[in-house]
N, CA, C and O of each residue as an XYZ file, in Angstrom:
388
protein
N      -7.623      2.375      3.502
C      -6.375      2.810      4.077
C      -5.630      1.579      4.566
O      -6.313      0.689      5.072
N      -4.800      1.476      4.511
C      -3.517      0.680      5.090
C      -2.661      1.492      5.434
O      -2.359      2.626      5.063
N      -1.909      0.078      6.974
C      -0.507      0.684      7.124
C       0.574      0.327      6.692
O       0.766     -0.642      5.958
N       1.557      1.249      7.206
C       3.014      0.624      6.096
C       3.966      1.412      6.868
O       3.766      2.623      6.771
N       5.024      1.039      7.667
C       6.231      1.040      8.164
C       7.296      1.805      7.193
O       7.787      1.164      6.264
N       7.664      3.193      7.401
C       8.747      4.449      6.481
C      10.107      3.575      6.962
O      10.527      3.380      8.103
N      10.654      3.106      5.622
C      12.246      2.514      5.425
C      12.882      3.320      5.189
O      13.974      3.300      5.756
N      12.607      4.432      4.280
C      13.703      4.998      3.780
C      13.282      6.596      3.023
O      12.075      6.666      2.793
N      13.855      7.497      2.731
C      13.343      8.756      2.101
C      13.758      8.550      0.207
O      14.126      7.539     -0.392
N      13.620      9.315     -0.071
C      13.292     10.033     -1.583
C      13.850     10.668     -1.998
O      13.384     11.742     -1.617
N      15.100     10.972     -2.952
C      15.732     12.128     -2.769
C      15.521     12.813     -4.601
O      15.892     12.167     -5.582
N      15.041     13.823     -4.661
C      14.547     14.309     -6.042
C      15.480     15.668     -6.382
O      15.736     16.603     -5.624
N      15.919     15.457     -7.832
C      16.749     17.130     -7.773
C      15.448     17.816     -8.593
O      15.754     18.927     -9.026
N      14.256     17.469     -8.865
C      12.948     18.062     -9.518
C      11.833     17.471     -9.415
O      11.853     16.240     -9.435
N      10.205     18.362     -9.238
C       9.220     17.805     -8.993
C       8.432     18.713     -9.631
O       8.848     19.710    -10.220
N       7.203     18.347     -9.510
C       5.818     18.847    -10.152
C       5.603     19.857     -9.262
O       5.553     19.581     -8.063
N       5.447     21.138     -9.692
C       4.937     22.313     -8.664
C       3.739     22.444     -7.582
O       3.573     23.263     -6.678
N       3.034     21.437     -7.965
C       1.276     20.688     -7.356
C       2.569     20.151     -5.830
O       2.682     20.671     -4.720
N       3.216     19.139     -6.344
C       3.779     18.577     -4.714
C       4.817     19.225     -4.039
O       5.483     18.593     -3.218
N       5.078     20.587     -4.313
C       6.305     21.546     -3.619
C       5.603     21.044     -1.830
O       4.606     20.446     -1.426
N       6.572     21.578     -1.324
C       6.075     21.271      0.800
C       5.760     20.157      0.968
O       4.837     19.918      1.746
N       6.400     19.159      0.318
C       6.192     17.219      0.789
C       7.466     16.630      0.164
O       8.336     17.070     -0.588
N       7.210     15.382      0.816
C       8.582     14.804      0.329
C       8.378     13.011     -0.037
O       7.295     12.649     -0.498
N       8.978     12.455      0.095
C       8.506     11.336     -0.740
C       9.043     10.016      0.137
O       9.620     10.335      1.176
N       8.991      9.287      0.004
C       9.159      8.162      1.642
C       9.365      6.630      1.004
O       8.666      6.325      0.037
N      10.235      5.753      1.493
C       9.955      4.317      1.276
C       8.840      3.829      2.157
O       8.531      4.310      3.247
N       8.265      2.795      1.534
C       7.256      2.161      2.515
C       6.805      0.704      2.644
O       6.086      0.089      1.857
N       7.266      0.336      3.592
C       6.608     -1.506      3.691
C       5.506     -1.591      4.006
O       5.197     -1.108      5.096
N       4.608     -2.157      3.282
C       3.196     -2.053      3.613
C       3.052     -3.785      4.978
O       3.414     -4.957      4.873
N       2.487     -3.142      5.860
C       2.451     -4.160      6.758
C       1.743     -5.196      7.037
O       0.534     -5.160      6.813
N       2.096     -5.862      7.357
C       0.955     -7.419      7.181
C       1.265     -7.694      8.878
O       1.842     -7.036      9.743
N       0.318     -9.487      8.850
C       0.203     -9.671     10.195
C       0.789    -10.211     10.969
O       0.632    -10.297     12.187
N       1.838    -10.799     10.009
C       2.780    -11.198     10.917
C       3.750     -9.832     11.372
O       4.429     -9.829     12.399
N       3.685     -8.809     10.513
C       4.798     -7.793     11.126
C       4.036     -7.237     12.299
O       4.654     -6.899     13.309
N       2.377     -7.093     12.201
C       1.712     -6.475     13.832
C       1.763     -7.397     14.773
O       1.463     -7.074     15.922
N       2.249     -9.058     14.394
C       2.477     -9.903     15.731
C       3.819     -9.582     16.169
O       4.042    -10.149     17.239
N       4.550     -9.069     15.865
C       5.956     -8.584     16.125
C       7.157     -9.969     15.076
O       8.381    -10.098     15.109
N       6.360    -10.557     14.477
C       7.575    -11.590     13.492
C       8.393    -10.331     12.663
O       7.853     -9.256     12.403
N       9.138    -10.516     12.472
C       9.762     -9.802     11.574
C       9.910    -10.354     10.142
O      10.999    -10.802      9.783
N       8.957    -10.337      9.399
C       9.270    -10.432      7.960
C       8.334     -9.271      7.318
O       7.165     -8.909      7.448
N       9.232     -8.960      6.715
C       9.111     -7.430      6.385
C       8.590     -8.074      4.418
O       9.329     -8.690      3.650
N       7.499     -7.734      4.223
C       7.069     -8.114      2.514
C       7.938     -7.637      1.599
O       8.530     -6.560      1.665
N       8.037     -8.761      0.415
C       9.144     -8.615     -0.943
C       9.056     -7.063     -1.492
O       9.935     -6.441     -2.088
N       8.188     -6.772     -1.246
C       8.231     -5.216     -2.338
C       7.852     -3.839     -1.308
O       7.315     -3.972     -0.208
N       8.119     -2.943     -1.712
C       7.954     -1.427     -1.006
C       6.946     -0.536     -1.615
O       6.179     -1.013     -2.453
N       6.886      0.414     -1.360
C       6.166      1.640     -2.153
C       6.594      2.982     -2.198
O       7.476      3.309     -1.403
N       6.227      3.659     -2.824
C       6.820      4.764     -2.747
C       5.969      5.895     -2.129
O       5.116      6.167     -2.973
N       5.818      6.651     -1.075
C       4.520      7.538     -1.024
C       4.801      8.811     -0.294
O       5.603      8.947      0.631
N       4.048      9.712     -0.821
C       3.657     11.235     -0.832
C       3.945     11.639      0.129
O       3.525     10.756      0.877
N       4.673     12.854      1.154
C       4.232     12.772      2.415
C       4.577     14.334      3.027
O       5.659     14.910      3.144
N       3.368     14.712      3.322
C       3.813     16.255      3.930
C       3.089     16.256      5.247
O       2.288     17.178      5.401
N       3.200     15.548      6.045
C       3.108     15.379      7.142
C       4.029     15.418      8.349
O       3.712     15.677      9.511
N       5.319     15.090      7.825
C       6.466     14.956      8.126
C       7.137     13.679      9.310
O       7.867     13.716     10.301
N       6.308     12.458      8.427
C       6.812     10.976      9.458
C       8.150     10.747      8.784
O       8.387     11.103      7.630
N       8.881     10.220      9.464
C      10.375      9.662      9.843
C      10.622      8.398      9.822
O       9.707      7.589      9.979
N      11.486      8.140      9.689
C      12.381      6.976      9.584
C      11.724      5.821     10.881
O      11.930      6.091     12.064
N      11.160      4.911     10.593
C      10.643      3.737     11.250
C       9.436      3.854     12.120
O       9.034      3.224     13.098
N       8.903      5.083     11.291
C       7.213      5.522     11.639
C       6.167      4.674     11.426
O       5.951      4.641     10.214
N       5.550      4.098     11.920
C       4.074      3.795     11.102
C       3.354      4.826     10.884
O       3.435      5.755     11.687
N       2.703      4.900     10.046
C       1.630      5.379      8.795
C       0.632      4.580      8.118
O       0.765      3.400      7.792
N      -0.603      5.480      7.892
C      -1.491      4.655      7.335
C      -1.565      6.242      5.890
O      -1.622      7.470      5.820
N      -1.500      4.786      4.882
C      -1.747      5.486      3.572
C      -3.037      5.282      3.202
O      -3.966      4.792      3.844
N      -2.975      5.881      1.655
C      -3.772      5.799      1.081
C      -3.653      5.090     -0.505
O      -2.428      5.123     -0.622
N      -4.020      4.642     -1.437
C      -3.333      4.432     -3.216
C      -4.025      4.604     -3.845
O      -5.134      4.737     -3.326
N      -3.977      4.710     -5.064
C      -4.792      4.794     -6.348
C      -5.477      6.630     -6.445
O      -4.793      7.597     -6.108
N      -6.855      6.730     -6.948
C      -7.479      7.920     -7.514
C      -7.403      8.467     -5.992
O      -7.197      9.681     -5.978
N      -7.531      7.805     -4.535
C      -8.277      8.339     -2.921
C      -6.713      9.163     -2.664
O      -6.694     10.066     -1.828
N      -5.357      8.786     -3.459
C      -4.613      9.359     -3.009
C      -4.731     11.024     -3.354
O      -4.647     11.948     -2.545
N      -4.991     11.112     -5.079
C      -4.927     12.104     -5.030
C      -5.841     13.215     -4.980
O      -5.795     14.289     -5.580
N      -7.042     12.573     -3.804
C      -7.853     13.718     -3.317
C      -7.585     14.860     -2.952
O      -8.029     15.916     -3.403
N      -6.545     14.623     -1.776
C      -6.225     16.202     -1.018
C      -5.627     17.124     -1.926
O      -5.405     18.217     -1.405
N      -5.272     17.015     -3.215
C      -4.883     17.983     -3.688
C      -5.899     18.822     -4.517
O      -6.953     18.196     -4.404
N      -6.101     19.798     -5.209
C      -6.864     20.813     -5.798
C      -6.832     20.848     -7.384
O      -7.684     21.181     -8.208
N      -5.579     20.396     -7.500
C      -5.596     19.900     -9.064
C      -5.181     18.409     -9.170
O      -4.959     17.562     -8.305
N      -5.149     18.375    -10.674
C      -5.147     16.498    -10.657
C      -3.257     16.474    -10.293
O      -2.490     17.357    -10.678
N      -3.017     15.759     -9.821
C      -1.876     15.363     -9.031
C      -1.430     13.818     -9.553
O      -2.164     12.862     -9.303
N      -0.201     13.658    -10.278
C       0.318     12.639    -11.020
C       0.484     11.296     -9.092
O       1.581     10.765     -8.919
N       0.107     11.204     -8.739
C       0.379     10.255     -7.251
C      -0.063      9.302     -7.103
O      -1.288      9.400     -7.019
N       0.425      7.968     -6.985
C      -0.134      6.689     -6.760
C      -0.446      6.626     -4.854
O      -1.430      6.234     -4.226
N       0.450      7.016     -4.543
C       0.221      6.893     -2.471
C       0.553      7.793     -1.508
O       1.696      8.103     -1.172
N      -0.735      8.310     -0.961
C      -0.386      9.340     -0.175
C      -0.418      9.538      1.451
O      -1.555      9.517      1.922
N       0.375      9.677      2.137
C       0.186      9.387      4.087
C      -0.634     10.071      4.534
O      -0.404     11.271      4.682
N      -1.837      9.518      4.885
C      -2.487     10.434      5.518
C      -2.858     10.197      7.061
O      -3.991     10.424      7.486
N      -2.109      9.856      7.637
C      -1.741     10.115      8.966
C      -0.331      9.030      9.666
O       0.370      8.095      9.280
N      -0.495      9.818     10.808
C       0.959      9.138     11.696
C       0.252      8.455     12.442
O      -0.761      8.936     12.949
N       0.585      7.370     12.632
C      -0.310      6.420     13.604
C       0.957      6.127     15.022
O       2.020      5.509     14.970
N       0.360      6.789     16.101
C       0.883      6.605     17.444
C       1.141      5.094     17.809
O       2.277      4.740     18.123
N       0.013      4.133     17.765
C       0.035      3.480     19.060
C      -0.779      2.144     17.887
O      -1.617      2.525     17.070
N      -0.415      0.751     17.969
C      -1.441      0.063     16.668
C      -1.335     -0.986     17.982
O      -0.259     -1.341     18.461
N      -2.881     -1.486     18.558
C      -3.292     -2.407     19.605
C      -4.010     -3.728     18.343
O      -5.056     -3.595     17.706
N      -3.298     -4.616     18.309
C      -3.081     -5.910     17.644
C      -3.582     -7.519     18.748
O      -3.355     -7.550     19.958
N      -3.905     -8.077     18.381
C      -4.394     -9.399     19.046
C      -4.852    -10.381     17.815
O      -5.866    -10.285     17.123
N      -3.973    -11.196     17.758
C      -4.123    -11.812     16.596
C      -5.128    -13.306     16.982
O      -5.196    -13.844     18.087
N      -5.669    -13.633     16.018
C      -7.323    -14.520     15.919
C      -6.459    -15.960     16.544
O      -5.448    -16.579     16.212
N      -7.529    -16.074     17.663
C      -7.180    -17.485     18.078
C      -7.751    -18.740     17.173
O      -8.782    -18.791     16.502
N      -6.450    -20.004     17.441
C      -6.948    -21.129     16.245
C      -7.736    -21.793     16.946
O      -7.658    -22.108     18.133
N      -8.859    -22.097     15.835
C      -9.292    -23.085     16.665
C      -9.120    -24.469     16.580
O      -9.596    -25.204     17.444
C-alpha cells in the first residue's frame, strides 16, 4: 500500500457495470519530501478507483496492480484502488549522520 494525495476527480459519460457506486480520482503518489512538508509534488499522477468517497486534497492509501482488484467479485479491468482515508500521517524524517 502507498499513499497518494486526491488532485483532482474523473469525469466518465460510461463505465463497466462491475464499478457502478465509485468514482475515479487523480492521485499524487507521495514521497518524502511531500511528508516533510517540501512541496514538490512528483512528475506523474495516477488514476484510482474510489468508493469510499475521499475528496479533493485527501490523503489516501492505495493499492495497484492484481491487490487492486481484490475487493471486487468478478475480474475487474483496475490498475488502483483506495482503500482507505488516512486521518492523521505522524512523519519524522531519518537523522544524518
Amino acid at each position: 500500500m502507498r499513499l497518494g494525495k486526491v488532485i483532482g476527480k474523473v469525469t466518465m459519460s460510461k463505465q463497466t457495470d462491475s464499478l457502478k457506486g465509485g468514482r475515479w480520482l487523480f492521485v499524487w503518489p507521495i514521497n518524502r519530501q511531500m511528508l516533510a512538508g517540501q512541496p514538490t509534488p512528483p512528475e506523474w499522477s495516477l488514476v484510482c478507483y474510489d468508493n469510499l468517497g475521499a475528496g479533493l486534497g485527501d490523503t489516501i492509501g492505495y493499492v495497484e496492480g492484481r491487490e487492486a482488484a481484490q475487493p471486487f467479485e468478478k475480474d475487474t479491468p483496475i490498475d488502483a484502488y483506495n482503500a482507505m482515508i488516512v486521518d492523521k500521517v505522524n512523519y519524522t524524517p531519518p537523522r544524518k549522520s
